[in-house]
mmCIF entry with sequence, helices, sheets and N, C-alpha, C, O atoms, coordinates in Angstrom:
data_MODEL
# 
_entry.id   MODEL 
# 
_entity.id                         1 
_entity.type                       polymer 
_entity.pdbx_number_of_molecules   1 
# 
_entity_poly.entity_id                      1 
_entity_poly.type                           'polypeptide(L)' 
_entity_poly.nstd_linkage                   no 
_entity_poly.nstd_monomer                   no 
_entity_poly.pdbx_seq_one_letter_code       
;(UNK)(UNK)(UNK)(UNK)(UNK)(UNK)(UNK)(UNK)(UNK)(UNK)(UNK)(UNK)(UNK)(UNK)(UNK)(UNK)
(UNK)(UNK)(UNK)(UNK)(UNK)(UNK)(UNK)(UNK)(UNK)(UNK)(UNK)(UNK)(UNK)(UNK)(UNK)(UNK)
(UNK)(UNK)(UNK)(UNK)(UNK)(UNK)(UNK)(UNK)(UNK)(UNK)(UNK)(UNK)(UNK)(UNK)(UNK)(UNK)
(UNK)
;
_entity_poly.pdbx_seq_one_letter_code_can   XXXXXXXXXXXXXXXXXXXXXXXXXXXXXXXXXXXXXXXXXXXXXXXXX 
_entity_poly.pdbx_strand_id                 A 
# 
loop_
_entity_poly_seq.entity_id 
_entity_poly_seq.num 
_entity_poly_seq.mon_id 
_entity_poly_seq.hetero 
1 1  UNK n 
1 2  UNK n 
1 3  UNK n 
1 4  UNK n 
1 5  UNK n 
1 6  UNK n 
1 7  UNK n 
1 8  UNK n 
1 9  UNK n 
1 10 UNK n 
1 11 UNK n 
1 12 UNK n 
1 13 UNK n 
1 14 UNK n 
1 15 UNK n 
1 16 UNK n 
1 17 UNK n 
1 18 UNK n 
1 19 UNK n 
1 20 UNK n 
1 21 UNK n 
1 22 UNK n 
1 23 UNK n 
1 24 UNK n 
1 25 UNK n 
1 26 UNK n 
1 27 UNK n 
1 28 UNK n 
1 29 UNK n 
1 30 UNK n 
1 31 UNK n 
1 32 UNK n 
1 33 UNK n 
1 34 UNK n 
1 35 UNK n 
1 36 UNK n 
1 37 UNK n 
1 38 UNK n 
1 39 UNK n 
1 40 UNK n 
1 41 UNK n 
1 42 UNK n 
1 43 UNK n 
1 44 UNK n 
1 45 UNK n 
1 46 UNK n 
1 47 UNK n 
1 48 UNK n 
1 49 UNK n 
# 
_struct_asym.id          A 
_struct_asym.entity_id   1 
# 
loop_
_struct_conf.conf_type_id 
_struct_conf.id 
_struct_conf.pdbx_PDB_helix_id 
_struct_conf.beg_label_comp_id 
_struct_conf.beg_label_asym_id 
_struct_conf.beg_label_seq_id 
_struct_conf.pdbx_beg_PDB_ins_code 
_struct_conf.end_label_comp_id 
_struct_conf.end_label_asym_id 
_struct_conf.end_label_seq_id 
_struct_conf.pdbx_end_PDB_ins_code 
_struct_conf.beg_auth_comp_id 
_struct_conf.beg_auth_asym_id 
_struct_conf.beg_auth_seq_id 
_struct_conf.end_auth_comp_id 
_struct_conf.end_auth_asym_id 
_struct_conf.end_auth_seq_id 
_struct_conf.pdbx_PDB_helix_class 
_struct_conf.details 
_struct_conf.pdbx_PDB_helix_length 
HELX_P HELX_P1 AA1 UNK A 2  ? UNK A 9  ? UNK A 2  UNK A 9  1 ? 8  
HELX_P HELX_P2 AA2 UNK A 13 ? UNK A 24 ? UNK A 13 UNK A 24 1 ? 12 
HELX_P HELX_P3 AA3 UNK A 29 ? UNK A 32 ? UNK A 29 UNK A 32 5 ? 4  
HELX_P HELX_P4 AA4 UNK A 39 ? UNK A 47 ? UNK A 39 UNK A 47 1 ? 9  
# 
_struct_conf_type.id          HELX_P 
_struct_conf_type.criteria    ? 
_struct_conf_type.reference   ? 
# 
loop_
_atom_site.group_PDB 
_atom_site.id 
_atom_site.type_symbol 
_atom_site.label_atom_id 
_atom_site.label_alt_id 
_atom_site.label_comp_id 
_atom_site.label_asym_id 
_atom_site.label_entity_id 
_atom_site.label_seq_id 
_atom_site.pdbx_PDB_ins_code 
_atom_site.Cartn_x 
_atom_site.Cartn_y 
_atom_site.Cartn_z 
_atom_site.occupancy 
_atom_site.B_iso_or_equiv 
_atom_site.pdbx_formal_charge 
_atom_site.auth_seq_id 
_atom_site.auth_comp_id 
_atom_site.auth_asym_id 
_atom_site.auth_atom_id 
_atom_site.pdbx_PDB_model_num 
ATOM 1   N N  . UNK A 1 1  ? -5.780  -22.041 24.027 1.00 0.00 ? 1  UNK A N  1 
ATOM 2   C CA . UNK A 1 1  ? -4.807  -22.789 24.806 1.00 0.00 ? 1  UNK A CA 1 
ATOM 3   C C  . UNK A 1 1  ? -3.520  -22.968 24.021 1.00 0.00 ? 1  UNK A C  1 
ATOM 4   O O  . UNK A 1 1  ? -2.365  -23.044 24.440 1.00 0.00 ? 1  UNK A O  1 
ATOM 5   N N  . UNK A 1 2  ? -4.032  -23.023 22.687 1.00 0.00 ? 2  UNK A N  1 
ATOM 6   C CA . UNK A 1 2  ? -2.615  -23.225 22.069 1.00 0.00 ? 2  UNK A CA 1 
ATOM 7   C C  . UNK A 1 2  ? -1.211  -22.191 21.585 1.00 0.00 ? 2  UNK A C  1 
ATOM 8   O O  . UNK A 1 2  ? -0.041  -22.341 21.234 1.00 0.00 ? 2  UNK A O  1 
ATOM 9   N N  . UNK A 1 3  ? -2.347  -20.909 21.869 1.00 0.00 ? 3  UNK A N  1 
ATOM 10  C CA . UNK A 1 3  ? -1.384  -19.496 21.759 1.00 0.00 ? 3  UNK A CA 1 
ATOM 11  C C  . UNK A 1 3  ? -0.417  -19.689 23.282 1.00 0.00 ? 3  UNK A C  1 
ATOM 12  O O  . UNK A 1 3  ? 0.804   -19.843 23.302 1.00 0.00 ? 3  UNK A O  1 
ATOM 13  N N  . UNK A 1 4  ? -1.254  -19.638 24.402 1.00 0.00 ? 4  UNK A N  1 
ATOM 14  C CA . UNK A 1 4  ? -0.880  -19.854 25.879 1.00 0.00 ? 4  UNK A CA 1 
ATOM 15  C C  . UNK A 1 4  ? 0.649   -20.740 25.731 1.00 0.00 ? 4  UNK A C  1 
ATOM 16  O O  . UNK A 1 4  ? 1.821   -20.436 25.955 1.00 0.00 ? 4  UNK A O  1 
ATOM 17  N N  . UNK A 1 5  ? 0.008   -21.885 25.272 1.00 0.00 ? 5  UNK A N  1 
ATOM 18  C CA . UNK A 1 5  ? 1.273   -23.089 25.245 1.00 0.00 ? 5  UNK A CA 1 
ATOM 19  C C  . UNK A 1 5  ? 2.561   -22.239 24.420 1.00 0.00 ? 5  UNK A C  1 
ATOM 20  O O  . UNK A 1 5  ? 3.603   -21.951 25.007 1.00 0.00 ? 5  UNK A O  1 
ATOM 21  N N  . UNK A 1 6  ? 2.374   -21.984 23.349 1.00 0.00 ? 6  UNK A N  1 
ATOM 22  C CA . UNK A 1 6  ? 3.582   -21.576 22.160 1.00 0.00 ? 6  UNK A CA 1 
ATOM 23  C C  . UNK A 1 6  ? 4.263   -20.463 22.816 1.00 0.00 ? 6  UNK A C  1 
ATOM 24  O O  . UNK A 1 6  ? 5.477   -20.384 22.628 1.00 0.00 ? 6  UNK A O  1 
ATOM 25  N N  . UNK A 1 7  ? 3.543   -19.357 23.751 1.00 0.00 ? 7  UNK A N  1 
ATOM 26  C CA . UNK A 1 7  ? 4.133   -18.567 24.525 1.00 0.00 ? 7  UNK A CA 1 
ATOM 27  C C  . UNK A 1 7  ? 4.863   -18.994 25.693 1.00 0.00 ? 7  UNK A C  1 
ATOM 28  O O  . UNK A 1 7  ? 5.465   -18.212 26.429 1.00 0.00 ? 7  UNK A O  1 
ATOM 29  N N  . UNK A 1 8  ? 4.817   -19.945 25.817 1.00 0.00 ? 8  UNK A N  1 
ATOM 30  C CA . UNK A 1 8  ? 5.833   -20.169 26.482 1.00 0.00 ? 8  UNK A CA 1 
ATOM 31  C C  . UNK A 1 8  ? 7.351   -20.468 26.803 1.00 0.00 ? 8  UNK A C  1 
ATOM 32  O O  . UNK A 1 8  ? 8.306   -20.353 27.571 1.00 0.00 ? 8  UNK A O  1 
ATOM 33  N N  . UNK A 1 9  ? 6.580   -21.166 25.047 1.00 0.00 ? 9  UNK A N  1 
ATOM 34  C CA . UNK A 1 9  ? 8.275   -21.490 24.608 1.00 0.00 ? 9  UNK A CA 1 
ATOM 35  C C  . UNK A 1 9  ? 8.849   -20.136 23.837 1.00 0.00 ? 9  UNK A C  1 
ATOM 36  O O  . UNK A 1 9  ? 10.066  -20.201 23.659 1.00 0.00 ? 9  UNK A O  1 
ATOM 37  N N  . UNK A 1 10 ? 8.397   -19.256 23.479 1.00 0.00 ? 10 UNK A N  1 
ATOM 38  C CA . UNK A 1 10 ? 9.135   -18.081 23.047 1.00 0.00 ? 10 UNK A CA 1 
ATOM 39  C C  . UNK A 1 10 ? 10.641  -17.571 23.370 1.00 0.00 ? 10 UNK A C  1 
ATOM 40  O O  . UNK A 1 10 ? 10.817  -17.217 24.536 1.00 0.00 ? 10 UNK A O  1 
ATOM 41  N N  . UNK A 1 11 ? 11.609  -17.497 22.603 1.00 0.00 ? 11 UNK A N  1 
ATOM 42  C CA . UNK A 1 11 ? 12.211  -17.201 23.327 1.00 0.00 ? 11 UNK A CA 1 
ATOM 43  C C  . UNK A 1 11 ? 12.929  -15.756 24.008 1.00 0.00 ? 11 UNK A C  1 
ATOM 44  O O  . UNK A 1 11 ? 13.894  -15.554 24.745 1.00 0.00 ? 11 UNK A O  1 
ATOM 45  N N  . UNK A 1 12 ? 11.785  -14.786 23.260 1.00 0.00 ? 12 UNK A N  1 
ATOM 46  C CA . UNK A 1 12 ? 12.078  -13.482 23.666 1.00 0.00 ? 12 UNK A CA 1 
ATOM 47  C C  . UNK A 1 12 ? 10.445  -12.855 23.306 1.00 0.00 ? 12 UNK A C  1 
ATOM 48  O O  . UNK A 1 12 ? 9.641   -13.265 22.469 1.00 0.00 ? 12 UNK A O  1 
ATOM 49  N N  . UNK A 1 13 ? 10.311  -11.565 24.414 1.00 0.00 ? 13 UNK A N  1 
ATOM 50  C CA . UNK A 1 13 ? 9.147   -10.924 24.099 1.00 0.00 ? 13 UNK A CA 1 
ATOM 51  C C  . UNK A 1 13 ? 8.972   -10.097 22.679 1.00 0.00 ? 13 UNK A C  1 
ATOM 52  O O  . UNK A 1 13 ? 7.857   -9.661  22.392 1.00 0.00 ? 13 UNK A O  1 
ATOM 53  N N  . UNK A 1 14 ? 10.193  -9.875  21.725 1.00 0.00 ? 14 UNK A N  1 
ATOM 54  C CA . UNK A 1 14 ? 9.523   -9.169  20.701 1.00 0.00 ? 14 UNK A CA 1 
ATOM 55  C C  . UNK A 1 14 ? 8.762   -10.426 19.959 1.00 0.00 ? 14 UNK A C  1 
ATOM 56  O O  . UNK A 1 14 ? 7.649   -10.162 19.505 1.00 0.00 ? 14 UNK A O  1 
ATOM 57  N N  . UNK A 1 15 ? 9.185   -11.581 19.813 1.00 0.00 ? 15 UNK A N  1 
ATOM 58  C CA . UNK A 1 15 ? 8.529   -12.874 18.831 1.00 0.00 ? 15 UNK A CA 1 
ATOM 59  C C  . UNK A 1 15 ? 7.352   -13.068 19.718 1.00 0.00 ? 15 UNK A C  1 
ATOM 60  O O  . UNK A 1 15 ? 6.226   -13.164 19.231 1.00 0.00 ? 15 UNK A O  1 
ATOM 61  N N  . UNK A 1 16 ? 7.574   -13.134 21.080 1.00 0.00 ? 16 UNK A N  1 
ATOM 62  C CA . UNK A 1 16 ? 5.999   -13.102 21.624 1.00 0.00 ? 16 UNK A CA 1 
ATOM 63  C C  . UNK A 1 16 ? 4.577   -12.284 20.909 1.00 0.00 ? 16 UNK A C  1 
ATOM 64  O O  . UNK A 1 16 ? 3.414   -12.578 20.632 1.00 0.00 ? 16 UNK A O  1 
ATOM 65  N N  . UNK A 1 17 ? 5.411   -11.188 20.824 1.00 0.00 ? 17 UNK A N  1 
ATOM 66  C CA . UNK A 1 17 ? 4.231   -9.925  20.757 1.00 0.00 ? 17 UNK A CA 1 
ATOM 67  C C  . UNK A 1 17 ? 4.246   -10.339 19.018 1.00 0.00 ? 17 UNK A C  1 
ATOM 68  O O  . UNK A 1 17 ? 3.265   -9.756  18.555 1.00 0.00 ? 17 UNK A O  1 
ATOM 69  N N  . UNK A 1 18 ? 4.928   -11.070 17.940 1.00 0.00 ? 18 UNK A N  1 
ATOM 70  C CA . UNK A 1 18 ? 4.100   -10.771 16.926 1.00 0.00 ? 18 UNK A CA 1 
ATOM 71  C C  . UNK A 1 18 ? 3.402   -11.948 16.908 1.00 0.00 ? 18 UNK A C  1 
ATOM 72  O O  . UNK A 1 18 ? 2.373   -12.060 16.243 1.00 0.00 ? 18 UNK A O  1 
ATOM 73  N N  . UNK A 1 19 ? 3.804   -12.739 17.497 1.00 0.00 ? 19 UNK A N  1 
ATOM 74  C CA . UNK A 1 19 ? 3.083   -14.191 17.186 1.00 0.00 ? 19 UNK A CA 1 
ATOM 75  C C  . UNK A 1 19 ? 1.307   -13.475 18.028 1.00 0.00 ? 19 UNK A C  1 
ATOM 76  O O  . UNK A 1 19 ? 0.313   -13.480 17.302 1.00 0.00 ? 19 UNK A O  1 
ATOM 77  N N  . UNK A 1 20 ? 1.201   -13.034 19.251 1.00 0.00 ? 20 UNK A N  1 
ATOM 78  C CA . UNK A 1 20 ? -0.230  -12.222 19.105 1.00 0.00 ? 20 UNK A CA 1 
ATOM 79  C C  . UNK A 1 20 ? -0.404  -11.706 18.162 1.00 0.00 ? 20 UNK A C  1 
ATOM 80  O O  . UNK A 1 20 ? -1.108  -12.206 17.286 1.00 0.00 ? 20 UNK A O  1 
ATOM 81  N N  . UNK A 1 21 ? 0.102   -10.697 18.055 1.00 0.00 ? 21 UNK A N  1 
ATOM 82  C CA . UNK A 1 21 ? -0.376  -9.865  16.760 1.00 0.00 ? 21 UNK A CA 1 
ATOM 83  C C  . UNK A 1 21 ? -0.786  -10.384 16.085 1.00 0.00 ? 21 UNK A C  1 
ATOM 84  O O  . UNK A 1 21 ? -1.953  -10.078 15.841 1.00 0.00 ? 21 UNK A O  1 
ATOM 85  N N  . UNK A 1 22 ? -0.045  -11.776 15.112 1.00 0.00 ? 22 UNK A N  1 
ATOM 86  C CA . UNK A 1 22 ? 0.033   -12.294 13.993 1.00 0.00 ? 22 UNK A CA 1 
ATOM 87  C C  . UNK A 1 22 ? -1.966  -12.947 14.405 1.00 0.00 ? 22 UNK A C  1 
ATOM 88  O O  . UNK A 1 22 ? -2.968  -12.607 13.776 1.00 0.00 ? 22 UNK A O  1 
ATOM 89  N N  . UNK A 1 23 ? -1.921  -13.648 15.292 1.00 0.00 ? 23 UNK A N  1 
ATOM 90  C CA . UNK A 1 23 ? -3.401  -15.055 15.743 1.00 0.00 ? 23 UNK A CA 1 
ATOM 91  C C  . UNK A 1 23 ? -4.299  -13.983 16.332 1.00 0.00 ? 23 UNK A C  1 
ATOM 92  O O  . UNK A 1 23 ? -5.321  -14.472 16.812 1.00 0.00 ? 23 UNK A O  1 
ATOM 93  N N  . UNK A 1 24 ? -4.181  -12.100 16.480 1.00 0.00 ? 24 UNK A N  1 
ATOM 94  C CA . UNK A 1 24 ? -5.379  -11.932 17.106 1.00 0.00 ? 24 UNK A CA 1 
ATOM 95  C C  . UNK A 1 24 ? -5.999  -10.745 16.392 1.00 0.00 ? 24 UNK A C  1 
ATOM 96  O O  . UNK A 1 24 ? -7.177  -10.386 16.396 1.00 0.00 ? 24 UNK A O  1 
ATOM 97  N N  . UNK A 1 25 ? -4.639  -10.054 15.596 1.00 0.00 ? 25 UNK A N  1 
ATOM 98  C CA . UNK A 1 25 ? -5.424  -8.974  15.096 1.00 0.00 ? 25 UNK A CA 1 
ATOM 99  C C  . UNK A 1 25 ? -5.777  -8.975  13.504 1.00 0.00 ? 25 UNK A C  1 
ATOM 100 O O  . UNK A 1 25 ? -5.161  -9.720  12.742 1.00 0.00 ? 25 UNK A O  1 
ATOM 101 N N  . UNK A 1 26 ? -6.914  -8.003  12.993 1.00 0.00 ? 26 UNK A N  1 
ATOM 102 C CA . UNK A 1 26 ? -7.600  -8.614  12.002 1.00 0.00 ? 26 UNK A CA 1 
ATOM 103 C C  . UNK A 1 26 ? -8.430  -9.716  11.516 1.00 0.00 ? 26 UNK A C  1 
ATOM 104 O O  . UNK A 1 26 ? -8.324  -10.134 10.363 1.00 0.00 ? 26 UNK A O  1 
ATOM 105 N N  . UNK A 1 27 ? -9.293  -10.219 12.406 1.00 0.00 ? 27 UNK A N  1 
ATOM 106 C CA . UNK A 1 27 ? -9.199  -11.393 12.361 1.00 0.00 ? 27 UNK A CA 1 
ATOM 107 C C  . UNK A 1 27 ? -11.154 -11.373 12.540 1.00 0.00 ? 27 UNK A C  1 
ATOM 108 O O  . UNK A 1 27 ? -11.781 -12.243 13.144 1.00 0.00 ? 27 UNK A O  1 
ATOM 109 N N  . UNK A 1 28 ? -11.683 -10.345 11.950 1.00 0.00 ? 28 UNK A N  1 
ATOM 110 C CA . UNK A 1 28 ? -13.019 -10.303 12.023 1.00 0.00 ? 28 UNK A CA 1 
ATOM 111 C C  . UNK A 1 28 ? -13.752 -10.443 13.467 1.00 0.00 ? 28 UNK A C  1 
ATOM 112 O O  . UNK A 1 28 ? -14.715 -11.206 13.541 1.00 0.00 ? 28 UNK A O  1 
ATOM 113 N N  . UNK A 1 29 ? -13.397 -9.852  14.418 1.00 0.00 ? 29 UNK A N  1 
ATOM 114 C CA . UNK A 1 29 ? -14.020 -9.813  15.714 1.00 0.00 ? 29 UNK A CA 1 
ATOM 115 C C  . UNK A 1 29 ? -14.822 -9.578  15.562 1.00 0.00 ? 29 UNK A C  1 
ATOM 116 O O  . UNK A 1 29 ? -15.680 -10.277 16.101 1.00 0.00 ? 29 UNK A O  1 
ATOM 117 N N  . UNK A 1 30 ? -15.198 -8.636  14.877 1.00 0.00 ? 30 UNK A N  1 
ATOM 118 C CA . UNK A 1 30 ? -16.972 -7.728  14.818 1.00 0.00 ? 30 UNK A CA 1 
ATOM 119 C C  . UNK A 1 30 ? -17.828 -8.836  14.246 1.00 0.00 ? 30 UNK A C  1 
ATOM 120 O O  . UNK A 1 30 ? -18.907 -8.362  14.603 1.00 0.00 ? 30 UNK A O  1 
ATOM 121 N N  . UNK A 1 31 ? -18.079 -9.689  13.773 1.00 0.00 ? 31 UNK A N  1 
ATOM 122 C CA . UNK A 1 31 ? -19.426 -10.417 13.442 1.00 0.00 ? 31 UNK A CA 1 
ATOM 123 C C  . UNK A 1 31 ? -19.626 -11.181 14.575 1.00 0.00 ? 31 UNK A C  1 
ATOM 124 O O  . UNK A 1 31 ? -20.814 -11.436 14.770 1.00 0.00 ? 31 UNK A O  1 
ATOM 125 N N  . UNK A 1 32 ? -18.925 -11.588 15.311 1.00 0.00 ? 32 UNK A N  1 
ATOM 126 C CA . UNK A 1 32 ? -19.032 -11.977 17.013 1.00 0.00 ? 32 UNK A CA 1 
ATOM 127 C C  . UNK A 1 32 ? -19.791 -11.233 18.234 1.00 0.00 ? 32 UNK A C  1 
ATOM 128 O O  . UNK A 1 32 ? -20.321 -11.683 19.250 1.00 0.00 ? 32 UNK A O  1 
ATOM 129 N N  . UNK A 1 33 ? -19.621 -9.792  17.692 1.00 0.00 ? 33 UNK A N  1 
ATOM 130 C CA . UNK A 1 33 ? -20.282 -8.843  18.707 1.00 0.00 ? 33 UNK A CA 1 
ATOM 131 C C  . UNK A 1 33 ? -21.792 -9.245  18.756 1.00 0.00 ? 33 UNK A C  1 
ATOM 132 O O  . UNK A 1 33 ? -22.546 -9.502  17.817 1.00 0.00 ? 33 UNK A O  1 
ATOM 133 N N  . UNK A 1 34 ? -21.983 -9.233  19.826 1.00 0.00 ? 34 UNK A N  1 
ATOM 134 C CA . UNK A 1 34 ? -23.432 -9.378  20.262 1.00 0.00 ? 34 UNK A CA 1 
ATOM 135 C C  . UNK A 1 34 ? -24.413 -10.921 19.926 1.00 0.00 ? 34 UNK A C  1 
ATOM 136 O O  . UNK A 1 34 ? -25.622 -11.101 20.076 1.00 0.00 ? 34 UNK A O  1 
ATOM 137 N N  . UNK A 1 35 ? -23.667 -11.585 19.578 1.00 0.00 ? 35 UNK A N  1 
ATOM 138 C CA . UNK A 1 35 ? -24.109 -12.687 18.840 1.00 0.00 ? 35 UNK A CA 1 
ATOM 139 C C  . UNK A 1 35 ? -24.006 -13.538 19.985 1.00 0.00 ? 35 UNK A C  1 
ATOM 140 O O  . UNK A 1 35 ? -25.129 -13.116 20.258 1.00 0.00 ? 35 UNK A O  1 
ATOM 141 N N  . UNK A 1 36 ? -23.733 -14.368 20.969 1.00 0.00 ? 36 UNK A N  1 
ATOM 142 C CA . UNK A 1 36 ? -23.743 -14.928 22.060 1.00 0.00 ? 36 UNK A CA 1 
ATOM 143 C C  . UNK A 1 36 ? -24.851 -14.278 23.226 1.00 0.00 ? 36 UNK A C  1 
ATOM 144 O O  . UNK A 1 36 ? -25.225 -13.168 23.607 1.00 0.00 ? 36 UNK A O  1 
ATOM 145 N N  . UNK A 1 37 ? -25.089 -15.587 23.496 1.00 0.00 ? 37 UNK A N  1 
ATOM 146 C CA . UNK A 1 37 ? -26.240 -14.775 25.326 1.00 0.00 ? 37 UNK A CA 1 
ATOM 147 C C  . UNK A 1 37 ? -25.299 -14.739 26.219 1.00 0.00 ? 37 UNK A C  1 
ATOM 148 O O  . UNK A 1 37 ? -25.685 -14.276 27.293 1.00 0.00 ? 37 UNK A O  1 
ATOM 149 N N  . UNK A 1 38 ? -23.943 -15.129 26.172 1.00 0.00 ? 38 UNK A N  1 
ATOM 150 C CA . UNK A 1 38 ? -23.225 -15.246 27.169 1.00 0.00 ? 38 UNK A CA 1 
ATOM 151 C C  . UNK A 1 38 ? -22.490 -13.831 27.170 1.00 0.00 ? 38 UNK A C  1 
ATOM 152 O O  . UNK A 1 38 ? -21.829 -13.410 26.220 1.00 0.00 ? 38 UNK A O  1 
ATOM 153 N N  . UNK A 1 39 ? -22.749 -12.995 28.658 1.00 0.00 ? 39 UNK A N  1 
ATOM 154 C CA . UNK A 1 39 ? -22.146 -11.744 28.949 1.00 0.00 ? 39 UNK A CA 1 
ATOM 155 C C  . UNK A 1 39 ? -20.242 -11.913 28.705 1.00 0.00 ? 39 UNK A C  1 
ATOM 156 O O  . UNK A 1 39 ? -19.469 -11.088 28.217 1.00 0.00 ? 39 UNK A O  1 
ATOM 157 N N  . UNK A 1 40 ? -20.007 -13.045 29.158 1.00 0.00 ? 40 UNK A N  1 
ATOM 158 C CA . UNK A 1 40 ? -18.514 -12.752 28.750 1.00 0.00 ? 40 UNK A CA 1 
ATOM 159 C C  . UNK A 1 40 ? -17.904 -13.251 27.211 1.00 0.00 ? 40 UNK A C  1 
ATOM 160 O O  . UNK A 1 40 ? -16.847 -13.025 26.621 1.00 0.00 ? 40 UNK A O  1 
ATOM 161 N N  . UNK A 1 41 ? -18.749 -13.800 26.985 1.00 0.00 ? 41 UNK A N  1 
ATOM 162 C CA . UNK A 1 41 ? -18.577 -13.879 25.127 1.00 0.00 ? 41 UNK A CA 1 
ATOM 163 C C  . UNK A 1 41 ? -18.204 -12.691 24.771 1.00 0.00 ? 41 UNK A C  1 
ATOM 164 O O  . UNK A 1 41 ? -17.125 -12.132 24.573 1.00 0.00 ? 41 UNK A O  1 
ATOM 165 N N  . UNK A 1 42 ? -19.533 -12.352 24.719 1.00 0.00 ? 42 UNK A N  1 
ATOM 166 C CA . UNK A 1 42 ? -19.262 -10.557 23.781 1.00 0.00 ? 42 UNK A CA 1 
ATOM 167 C C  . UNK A 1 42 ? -18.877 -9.780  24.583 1.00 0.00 ? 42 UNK A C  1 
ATOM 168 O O  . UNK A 1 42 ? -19.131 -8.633  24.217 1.00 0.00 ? 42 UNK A O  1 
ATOM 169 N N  . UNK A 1 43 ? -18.051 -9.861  26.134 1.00 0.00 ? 43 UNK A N  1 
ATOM 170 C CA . UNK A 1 43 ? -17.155 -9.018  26.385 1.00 0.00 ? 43 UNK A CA 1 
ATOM 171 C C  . UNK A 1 43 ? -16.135 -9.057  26.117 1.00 0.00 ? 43 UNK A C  1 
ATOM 172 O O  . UNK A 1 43 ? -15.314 -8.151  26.262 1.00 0.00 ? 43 UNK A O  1 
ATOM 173 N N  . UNK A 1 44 ? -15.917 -10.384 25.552 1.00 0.00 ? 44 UNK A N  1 
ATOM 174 C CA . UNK A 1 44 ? -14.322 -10.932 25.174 1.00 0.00 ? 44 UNK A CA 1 
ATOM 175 C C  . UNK A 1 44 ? -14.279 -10.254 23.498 1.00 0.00 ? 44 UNK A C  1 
ATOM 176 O O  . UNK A 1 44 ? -13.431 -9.408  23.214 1.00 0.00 ? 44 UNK A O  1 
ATOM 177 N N  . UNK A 1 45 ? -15.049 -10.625 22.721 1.00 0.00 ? 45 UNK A N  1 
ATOM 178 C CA . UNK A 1 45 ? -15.253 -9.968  21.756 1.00 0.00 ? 45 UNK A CA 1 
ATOM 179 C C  . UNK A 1 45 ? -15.534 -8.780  21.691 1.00 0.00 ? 45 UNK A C  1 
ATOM 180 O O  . UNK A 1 45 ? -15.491 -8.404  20.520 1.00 0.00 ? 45 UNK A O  1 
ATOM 181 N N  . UNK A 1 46 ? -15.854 -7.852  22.514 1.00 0.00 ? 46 UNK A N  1 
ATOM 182 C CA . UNK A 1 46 ? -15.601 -6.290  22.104 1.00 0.00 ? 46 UNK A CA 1 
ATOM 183 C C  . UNK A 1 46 ? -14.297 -6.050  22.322 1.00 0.00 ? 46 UNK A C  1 
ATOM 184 O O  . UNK A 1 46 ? -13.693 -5.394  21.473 1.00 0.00 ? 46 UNK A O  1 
ATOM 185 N N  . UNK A 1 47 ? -13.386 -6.674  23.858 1.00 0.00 ? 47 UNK A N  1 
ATOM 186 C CA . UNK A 1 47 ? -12.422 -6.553  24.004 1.00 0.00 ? 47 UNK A CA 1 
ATOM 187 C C  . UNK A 1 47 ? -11.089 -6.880  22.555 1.00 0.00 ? 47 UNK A C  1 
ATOM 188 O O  . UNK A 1 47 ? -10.090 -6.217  22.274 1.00 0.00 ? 47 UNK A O  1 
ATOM 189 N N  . UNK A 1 48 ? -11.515 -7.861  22.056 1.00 0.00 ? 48 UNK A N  1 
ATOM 190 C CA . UNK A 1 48 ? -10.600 -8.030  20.818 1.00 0.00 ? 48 UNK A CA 1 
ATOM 191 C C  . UNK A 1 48 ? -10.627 -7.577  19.730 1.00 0.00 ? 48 UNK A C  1 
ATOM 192 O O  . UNK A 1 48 ? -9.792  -7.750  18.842 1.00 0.00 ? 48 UNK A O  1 
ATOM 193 N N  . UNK A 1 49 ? -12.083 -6.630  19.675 1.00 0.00 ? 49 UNK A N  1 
ATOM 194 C CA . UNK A 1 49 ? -12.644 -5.810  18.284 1.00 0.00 ? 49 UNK A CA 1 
ATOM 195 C C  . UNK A 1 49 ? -11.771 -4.914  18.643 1.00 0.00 ? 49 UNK A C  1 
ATOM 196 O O  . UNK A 1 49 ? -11.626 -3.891  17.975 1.00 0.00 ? 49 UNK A O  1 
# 
């Protein structure tokens, strides 16, 4: 929620796109995989691996 919020106030899409970058990539997705019973857990987590 709090990425959501800060994007809003952005005030242009290139600072948008690193501030993702910066909070999503690298960030050890893979020990998440498969680790939840919940089907959209670890779909969200393959999606971000």
């Amino acid at each position: 929620m709090c990425l959501a919020e800060a994007l809003l106030r952005m005030p242009d899409n290139d600072t948008a796109n690193e501030l993702v970058k910066d909070k999503l990539q690298n960030k050890g997705w893979k020990k998440y995989l498969e680790n939840s019973h919940s089907l959209f857990v670890n779909a969200s987590s393959w999606g971000l691996f």
